[in-house]
N, CA, C, O and CB atoms as a CASP TS submission, in Angstrom:
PFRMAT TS
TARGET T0000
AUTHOR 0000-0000-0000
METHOD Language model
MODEL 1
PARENT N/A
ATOM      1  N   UNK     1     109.741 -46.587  -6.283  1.00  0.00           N
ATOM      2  CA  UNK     1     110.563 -45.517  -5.755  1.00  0.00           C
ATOM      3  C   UNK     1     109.718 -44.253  -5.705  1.00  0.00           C
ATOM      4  O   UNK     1     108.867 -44.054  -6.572  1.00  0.00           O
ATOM      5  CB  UNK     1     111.844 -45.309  -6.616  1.00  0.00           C
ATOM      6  N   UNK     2     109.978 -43.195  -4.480  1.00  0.00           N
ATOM      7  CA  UNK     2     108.611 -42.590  -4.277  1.00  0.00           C
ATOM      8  C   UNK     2     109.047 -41.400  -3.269  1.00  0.00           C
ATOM      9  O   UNK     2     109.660 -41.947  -2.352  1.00  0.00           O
ATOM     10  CB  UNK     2     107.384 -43.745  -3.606  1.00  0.00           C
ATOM     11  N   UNK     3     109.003 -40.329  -3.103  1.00  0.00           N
ATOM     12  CA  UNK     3     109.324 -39.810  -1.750  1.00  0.00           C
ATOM     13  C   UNK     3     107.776 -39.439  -1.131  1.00  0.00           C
ATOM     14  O   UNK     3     106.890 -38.834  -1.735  1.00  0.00           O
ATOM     15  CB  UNK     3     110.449 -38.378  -1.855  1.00  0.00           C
ATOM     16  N   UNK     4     107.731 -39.879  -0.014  1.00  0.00           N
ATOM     17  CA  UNK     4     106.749 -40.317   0.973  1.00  0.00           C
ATOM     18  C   UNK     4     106.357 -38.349   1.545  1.00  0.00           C
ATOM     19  O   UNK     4     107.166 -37.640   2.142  1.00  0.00           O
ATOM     20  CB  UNK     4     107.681 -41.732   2.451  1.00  0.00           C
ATOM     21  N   UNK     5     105.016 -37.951   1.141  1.00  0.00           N
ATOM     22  CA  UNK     5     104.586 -36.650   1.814  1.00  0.00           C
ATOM     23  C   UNK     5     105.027 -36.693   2.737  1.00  0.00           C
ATOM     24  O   UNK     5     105.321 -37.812   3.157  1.00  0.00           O
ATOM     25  CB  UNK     5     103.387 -36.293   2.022  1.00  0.00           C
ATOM     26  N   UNK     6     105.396 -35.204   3.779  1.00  0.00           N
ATOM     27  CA  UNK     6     105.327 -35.140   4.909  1.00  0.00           C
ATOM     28  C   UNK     6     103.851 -34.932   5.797  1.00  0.00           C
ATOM     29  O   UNK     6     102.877 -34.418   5.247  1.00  0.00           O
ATOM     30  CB  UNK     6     106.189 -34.280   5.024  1.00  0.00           C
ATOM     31  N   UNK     7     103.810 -35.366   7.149  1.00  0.00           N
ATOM     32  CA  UNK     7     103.017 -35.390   7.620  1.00  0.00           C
ATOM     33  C   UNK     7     102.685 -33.674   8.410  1.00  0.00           C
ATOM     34  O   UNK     7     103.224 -32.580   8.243  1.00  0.00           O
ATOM     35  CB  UNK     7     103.229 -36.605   8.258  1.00  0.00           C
ATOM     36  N   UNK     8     101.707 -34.077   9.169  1.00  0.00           N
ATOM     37  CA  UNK     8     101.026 -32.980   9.674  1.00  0.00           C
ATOM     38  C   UNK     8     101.815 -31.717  10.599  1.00  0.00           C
ATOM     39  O   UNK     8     101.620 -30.514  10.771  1.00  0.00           O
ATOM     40  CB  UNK     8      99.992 -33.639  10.467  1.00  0.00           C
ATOM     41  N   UNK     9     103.172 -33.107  11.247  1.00  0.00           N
ATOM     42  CA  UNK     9     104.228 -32.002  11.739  1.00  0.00           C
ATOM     43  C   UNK     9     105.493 -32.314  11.157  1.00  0.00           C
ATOM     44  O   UNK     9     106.429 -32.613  11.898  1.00  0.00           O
ATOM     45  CB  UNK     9     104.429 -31.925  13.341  1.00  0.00           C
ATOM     46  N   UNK    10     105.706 -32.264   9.248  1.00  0.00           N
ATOM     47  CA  UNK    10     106.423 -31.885   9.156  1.00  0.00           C
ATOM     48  C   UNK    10     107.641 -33.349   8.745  1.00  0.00           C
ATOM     49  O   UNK    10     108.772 -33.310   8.261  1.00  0.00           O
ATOM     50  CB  UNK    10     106.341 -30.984  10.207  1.00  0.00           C
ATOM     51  N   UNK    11     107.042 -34.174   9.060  1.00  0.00           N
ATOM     52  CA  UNK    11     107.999 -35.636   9.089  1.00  0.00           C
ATOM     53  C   UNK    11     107.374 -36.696   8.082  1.00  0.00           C
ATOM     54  O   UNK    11     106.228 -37.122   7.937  1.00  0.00           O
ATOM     55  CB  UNK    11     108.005 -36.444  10.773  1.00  0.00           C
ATOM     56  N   UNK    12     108.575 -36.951   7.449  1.00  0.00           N
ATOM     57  CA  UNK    12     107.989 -38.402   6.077  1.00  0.00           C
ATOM     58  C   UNK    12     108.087 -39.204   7.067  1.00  0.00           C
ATOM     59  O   UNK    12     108.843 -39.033   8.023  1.00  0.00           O
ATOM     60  CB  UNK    12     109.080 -39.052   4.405  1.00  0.00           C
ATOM     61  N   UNK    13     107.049 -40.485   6.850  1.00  0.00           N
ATOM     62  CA  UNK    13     107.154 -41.793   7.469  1.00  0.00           C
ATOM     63  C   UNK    13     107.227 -42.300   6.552  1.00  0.00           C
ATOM     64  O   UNK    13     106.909 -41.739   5.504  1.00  0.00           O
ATOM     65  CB  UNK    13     106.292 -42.344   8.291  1.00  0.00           C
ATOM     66  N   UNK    14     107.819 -43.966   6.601  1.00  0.00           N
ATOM     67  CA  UNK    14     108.469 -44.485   5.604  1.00  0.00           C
ATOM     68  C   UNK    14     107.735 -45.902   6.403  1.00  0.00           C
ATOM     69  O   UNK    14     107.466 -45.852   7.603  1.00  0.00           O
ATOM     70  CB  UNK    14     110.300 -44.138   5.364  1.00  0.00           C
ATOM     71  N   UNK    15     107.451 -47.189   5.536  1.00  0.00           N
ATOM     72  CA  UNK    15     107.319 -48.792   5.669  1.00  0.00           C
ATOM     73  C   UNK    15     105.858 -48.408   6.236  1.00  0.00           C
ATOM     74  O   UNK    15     105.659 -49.113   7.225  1.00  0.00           O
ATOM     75  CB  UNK    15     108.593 -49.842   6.832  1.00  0.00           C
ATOM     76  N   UNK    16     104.725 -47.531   5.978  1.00  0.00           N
ATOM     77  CA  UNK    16     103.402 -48.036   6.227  1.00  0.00           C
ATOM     78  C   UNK    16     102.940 -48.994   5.539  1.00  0.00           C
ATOM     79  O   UNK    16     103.251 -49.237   4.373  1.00  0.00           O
ATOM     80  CB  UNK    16     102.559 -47.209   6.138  1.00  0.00           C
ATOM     81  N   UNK    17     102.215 -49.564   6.174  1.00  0.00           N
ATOM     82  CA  UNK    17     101.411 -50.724   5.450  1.00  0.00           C
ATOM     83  C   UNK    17     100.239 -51.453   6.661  1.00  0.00           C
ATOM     84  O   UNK    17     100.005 -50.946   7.758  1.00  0.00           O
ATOM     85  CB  UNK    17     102.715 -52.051   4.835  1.00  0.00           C
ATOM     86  N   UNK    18      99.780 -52.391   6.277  1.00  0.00           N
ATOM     87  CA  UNK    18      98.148 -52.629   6.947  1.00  0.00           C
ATOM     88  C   UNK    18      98.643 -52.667   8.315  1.00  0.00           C
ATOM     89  O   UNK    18      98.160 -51.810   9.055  1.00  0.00           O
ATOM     90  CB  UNK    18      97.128 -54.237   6.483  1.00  0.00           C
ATOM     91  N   UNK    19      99.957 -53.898   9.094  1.00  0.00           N
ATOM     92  CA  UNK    19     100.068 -53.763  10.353  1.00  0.00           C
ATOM     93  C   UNK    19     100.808 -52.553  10.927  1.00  0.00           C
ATOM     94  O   UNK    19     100.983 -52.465  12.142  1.00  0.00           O
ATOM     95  CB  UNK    19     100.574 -54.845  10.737  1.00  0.00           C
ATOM     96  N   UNK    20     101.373 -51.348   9.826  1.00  0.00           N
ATOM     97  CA  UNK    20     102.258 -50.872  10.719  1.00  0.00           C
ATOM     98  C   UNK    20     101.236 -49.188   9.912  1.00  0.00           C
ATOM     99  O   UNK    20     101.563 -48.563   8.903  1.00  0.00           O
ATOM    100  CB  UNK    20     104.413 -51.396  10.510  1.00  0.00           C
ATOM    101  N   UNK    21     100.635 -49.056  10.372  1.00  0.00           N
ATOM    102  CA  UNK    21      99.974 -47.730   9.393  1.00  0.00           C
ATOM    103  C   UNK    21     100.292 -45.958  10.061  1.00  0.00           C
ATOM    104  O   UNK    21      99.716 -44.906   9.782  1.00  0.00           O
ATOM    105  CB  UNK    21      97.900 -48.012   9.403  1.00  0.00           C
ATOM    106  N   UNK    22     101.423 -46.237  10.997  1.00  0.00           N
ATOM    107  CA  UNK    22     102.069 -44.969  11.930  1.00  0.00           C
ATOM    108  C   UNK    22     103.381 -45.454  10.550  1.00  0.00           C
ATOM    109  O   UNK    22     103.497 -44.461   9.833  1.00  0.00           O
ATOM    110  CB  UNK    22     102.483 -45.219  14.357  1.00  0.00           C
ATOM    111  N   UNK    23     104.082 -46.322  10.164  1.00  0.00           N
ATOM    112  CA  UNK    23     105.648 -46.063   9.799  1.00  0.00           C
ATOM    113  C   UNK    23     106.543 -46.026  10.582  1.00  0.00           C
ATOM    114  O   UNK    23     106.404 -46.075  11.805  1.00  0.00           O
ATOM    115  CB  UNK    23     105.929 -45.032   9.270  1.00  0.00           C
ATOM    116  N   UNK    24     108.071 -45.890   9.699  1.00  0.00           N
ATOM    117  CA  UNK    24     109.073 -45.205  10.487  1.00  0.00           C
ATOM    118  C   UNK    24     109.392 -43.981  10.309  1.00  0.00           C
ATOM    119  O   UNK    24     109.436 -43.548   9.157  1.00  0.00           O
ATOM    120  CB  UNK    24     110.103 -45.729  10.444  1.00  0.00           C
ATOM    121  N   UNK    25     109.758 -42.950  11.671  1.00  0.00           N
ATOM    122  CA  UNK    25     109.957 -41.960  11.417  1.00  0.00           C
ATOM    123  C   UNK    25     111.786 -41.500  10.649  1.00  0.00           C
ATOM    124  O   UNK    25     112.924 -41.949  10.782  1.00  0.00           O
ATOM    125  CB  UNK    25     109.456 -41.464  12.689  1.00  0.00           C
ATOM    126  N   UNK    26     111.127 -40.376   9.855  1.00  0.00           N
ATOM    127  CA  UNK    26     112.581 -40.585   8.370  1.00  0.00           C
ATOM    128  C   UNK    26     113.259 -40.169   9.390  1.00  0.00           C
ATOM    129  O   UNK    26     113.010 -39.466  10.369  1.00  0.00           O
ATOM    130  CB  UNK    26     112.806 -39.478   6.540  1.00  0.00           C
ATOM    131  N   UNK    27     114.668 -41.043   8.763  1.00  0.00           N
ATOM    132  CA  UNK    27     116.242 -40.575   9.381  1.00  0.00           C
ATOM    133  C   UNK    27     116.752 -39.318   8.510  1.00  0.00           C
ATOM    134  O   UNK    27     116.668 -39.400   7.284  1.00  0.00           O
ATOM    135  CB  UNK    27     117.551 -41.972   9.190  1.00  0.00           C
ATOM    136  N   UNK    28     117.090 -38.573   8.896  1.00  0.00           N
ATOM    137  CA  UNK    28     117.873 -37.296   8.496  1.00  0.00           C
ATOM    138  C   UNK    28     118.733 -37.126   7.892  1.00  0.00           C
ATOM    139  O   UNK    28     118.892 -36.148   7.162  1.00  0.00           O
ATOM    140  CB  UNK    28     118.262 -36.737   9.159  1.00  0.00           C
ATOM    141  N   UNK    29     119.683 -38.253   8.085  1.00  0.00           N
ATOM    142  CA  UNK    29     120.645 -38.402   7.834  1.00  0.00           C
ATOM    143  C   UNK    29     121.447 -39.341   6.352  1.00  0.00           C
ATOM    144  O   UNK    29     122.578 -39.454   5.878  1.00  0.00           O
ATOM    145  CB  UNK    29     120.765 -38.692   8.949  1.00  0.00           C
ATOM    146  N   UNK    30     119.491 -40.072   5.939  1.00  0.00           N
ATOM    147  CA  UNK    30     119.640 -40.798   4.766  1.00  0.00           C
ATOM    148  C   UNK    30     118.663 -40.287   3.438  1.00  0.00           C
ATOM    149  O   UNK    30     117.734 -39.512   3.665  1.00  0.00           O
ATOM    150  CB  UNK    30     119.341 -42.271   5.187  1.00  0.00           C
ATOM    151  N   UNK    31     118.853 -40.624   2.463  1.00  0.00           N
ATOM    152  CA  UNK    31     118.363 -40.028   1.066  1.00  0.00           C
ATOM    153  C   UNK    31     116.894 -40.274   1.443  1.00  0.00           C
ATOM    154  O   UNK    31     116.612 -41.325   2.019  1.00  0.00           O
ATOM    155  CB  UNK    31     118.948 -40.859  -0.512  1.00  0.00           C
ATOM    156  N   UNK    32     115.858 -39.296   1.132  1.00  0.00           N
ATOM    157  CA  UNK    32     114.565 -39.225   1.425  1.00  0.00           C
ATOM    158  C   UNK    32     113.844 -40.227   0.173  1.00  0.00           C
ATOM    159  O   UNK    32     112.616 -40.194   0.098  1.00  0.00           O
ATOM    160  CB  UNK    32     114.102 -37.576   1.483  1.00  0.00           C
ATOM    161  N   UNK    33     114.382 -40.847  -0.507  1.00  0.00           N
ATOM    162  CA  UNK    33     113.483 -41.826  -1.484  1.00  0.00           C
ATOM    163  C   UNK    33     113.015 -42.852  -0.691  1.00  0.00           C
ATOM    164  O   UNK    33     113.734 -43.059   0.287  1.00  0.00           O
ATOM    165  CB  UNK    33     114.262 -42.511  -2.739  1.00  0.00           C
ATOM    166  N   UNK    34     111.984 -43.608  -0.796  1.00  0.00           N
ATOM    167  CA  UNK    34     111.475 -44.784  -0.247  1.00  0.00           C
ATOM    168  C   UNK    34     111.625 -45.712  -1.634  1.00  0.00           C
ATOM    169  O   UNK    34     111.400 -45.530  -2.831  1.00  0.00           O
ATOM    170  CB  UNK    34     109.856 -44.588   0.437  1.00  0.00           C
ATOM    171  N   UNK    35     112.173 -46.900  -0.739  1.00  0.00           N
ATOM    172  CA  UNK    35     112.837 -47.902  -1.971  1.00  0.00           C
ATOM    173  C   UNK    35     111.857 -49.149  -1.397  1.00  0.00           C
ATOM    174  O   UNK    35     111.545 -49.199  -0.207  1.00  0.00           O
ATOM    175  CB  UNK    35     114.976 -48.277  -1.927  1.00  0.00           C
ATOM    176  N   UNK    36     111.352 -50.275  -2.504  1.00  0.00           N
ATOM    177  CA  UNK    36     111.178 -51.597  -2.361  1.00  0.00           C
ATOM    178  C   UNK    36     112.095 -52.781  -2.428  1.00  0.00           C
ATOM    179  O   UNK    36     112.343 -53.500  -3.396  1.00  0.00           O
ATOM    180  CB  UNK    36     110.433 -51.777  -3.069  1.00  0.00           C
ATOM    181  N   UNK    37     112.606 -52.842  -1.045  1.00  0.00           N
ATOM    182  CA  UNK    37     113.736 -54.034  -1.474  1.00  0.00           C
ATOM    183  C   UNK    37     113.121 -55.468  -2.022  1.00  0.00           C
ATOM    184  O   UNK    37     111.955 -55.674  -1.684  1.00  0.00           O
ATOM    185  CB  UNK    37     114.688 -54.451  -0.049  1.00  0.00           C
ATOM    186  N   UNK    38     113.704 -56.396  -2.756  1.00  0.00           N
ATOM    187  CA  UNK    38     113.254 -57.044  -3.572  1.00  0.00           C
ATOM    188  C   UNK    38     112.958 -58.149  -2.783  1.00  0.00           C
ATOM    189  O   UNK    38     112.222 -59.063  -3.157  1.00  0.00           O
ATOM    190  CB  UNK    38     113.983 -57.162  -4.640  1.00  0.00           C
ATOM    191  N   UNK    39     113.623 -58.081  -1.482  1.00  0.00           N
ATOM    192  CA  UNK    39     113.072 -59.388  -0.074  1.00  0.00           C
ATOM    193  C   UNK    39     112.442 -58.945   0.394  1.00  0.00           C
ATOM    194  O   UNK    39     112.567 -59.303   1.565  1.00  0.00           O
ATOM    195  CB  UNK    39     113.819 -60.004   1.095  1.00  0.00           C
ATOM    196  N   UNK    40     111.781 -58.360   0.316  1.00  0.00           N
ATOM    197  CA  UNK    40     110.540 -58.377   1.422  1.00  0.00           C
ATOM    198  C   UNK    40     109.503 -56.718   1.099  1.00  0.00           C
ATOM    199  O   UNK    40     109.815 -55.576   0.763  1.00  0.00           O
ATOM    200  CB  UNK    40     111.462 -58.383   3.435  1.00  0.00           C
ATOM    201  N   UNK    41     108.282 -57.375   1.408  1.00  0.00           N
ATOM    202  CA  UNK    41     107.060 -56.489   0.682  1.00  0.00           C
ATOM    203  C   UNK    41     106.760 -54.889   1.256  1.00  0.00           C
ATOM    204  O   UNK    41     105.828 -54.149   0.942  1.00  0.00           O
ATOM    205  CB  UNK    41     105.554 -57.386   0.945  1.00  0.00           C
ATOM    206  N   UNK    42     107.849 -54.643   2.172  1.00  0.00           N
ATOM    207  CA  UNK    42     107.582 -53.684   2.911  1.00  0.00           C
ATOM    208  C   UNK    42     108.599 -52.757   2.655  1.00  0.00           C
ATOM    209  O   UNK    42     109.790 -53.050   2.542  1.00  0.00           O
ATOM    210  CB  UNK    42     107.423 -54.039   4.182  1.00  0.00           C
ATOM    211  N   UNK    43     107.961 -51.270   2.537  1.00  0.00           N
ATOM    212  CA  UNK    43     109.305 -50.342   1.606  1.00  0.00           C
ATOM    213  C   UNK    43     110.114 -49.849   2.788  1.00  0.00           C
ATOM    214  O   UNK    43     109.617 -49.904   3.913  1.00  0.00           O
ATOM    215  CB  UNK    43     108.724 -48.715   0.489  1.00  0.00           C
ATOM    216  N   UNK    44     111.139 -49.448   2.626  1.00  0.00           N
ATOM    217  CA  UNK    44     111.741 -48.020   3.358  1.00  0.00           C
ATOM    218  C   UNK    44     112.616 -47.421   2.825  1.00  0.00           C
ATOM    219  O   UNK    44     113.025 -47.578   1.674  1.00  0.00           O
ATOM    220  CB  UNK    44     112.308 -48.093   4.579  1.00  0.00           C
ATOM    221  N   UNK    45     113.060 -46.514   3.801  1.00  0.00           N
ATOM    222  CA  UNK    45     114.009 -45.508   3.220  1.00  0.00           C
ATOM    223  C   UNK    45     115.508 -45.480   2.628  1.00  0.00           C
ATOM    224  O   UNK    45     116.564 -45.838   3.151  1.00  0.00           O
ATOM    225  CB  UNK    45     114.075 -44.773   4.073  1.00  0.00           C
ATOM    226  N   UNK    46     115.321 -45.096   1.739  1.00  0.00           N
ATOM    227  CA  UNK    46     116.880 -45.762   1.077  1.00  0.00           C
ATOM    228  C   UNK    46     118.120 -45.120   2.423  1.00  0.00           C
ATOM    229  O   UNK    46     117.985 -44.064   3.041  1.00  0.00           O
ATOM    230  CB  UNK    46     117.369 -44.786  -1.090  1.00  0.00           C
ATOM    231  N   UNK    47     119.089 -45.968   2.556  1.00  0.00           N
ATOM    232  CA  UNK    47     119.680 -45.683   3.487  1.00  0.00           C
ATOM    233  C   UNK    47     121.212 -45.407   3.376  1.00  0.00           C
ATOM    234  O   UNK    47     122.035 -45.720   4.236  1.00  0.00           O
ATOM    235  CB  UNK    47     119.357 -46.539   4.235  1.00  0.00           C
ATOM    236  N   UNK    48     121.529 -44.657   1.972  1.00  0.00           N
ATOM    237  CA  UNK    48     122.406 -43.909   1.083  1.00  0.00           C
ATOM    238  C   UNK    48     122.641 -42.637   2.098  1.00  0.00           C
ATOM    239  O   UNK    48     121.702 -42.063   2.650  1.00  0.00           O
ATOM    240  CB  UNK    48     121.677 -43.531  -0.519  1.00  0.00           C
ATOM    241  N   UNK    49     123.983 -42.286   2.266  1.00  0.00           N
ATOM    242  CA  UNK    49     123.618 -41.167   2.587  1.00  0.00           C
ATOM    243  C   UNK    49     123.470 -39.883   1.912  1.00  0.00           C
ATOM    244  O   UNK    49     124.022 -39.992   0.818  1.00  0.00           O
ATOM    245  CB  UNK    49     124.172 -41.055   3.311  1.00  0.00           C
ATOM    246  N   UNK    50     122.953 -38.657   2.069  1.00  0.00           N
ATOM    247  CA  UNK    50     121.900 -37.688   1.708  1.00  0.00           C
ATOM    248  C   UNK    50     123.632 -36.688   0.909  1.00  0.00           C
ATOM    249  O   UNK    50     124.752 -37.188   1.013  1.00  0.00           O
ATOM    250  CB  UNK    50     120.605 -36.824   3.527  1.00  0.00           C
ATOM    251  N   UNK    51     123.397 -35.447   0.273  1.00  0.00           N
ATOM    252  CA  UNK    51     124.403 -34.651   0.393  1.00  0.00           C
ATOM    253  C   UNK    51     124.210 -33.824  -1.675  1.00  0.00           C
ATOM    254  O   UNK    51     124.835 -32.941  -2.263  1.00  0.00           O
ATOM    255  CB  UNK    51     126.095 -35.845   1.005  1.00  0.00           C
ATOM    256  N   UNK    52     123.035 -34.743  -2.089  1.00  0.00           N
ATOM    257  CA  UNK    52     123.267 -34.478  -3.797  1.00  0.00           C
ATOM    258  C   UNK    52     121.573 -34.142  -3.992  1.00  0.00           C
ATOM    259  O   UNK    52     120.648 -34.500  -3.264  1.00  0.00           O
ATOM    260  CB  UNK    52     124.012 -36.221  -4.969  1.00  0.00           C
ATOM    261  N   UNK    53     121.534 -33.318  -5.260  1.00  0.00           N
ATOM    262  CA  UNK    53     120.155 -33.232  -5.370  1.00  0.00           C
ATOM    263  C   UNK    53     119.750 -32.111  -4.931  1.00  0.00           C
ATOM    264  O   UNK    53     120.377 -31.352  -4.193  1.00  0.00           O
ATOM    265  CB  UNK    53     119.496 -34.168  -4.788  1.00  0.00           C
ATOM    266  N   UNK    54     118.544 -31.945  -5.426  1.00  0.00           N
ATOM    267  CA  UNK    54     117.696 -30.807  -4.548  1.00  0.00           C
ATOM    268  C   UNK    54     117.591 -30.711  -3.349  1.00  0.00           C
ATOM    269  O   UNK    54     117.143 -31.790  -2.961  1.00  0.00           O
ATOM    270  CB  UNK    54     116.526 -30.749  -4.720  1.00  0.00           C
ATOM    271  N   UNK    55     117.737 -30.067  -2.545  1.00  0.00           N
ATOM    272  CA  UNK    55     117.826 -29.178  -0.935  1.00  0.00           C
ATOM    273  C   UNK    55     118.928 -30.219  -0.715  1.00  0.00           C
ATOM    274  O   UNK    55     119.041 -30.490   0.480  1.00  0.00           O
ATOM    275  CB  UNK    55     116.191 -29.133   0.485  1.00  0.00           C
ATOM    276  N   UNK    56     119.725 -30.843  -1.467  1.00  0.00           N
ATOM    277  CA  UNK    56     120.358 -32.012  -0.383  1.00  0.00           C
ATOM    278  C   UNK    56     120.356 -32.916  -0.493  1.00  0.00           C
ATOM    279  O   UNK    56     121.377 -33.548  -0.762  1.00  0.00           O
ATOM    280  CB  UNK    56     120.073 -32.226   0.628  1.00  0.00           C
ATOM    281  N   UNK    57     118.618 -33.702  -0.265  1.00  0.00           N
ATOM    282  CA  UNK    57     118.325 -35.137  -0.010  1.00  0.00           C
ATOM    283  C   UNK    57     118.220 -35.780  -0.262  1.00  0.00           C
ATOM    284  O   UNK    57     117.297 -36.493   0.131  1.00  0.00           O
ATOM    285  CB  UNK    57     117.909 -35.547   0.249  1.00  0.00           C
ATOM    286  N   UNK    58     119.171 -36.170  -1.259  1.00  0.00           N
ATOM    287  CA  UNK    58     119.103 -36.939  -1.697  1.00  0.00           C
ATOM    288  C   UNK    58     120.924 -37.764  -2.435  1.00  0.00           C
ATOM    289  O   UNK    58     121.880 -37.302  -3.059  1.00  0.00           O
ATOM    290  CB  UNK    58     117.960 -36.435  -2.398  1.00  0.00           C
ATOM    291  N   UNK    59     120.548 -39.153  -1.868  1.00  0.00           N
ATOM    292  CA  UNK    59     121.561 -39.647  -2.299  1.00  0.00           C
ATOM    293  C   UNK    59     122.712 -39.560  -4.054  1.00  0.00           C
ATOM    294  O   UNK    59     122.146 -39.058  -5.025  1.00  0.00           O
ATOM    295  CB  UNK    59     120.987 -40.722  -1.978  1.00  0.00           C
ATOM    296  N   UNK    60     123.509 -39.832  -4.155  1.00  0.00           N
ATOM    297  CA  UNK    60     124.527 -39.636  -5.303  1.00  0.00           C
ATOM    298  C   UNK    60     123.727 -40.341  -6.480  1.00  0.00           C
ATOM    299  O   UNK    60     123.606 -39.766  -7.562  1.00  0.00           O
ATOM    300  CB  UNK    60     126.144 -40.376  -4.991  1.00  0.00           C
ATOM    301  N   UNK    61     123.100 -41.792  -6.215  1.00  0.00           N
ATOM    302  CA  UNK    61     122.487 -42.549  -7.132  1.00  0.00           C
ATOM    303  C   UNK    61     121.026 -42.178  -7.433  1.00  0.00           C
ATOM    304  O   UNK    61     120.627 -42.189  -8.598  1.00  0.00           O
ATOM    305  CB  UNK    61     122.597 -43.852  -6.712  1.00  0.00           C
ATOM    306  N   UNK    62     120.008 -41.763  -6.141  1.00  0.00           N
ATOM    307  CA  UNK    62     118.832 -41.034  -6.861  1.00  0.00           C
ATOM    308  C   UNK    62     118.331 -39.997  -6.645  1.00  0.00           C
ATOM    309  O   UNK    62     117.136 -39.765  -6.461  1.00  0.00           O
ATOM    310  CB  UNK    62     117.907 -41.539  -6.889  1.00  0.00           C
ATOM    311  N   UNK    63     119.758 -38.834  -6.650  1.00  0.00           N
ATOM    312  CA  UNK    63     119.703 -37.313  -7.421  1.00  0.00           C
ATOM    313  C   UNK    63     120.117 -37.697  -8.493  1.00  0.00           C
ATOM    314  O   UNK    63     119.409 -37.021  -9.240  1.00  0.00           O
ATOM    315  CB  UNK    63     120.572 -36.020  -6.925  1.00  0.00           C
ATOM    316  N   UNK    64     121.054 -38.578  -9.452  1.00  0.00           N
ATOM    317  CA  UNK    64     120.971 -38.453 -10.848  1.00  0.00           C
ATOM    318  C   UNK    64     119.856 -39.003 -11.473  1.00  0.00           C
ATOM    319  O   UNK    64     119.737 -38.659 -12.650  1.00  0.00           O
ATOM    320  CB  UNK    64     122.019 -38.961 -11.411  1.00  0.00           C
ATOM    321  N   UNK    65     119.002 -39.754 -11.039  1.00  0.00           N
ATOM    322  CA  UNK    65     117.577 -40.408 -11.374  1.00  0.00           C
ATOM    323  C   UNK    65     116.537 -39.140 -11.551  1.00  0.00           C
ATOM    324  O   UNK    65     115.859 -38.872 -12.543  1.00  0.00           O
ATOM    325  CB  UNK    65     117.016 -41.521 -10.020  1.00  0.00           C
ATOM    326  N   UNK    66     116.600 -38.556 -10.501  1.00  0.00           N
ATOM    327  CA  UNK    66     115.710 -37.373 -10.521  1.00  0.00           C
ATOM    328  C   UNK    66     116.117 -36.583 -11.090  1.00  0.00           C
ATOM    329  O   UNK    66     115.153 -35.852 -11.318  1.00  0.00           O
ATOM    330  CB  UNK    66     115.368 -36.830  -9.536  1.00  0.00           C
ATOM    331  N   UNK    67     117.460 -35.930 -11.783  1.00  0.00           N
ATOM    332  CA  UNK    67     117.392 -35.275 -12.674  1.00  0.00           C
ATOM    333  C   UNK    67     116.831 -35.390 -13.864  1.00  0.00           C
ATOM    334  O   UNK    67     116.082 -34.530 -14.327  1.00  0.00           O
ATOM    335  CB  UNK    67     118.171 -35.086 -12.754  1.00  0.00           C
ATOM    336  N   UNK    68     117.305 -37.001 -14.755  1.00  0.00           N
ATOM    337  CA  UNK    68     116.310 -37.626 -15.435  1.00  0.00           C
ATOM    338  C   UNK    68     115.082 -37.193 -15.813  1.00  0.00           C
ATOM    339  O   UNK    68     114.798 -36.897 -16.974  1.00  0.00           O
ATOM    340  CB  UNK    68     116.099 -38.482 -14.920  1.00  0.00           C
ATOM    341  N   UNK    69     114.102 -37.125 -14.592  1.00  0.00           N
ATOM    342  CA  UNK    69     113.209 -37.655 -14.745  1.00  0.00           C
ATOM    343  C   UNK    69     112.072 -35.587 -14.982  1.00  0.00           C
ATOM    344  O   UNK    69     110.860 -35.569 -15.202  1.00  0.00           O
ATOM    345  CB  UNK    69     113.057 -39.053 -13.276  1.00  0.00           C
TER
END
């Protein structure tokens, strides 16, 4: 679990890896953590929606993680 830098203009990409090394560009609309689902080796963006946490972005389940932490 990880939130992914933004890039040069400004945008996290999410699921890089050797064949895909552009990503997906982040949805707006979902919690900015990048999660490893347990099927399959390739991460993305948790797809919780956003509304808790710092600035926002983050979902109900990991804005209380990040307070934690």
């Amino acid at each position: 679990m990880r939130i992914p830098d933004k890039d040069k203009n400004g945008i996290r990409r999410y699921g890089k890896w050797g064949w895909n090394e552009v990503g997906v560009k982040e949805d707006p609309r979902c919690c900015v953590i990048e999660i490893q689902p347990h099927h399959t080796s390739v991460p993305r963006q948790c797809s919780s929606v956003r509304g808790h946490g710092p600035n926002g972005e983050f979902c109900k389940q990991h804005a209380k993680i990040m307070e934690r932490s």
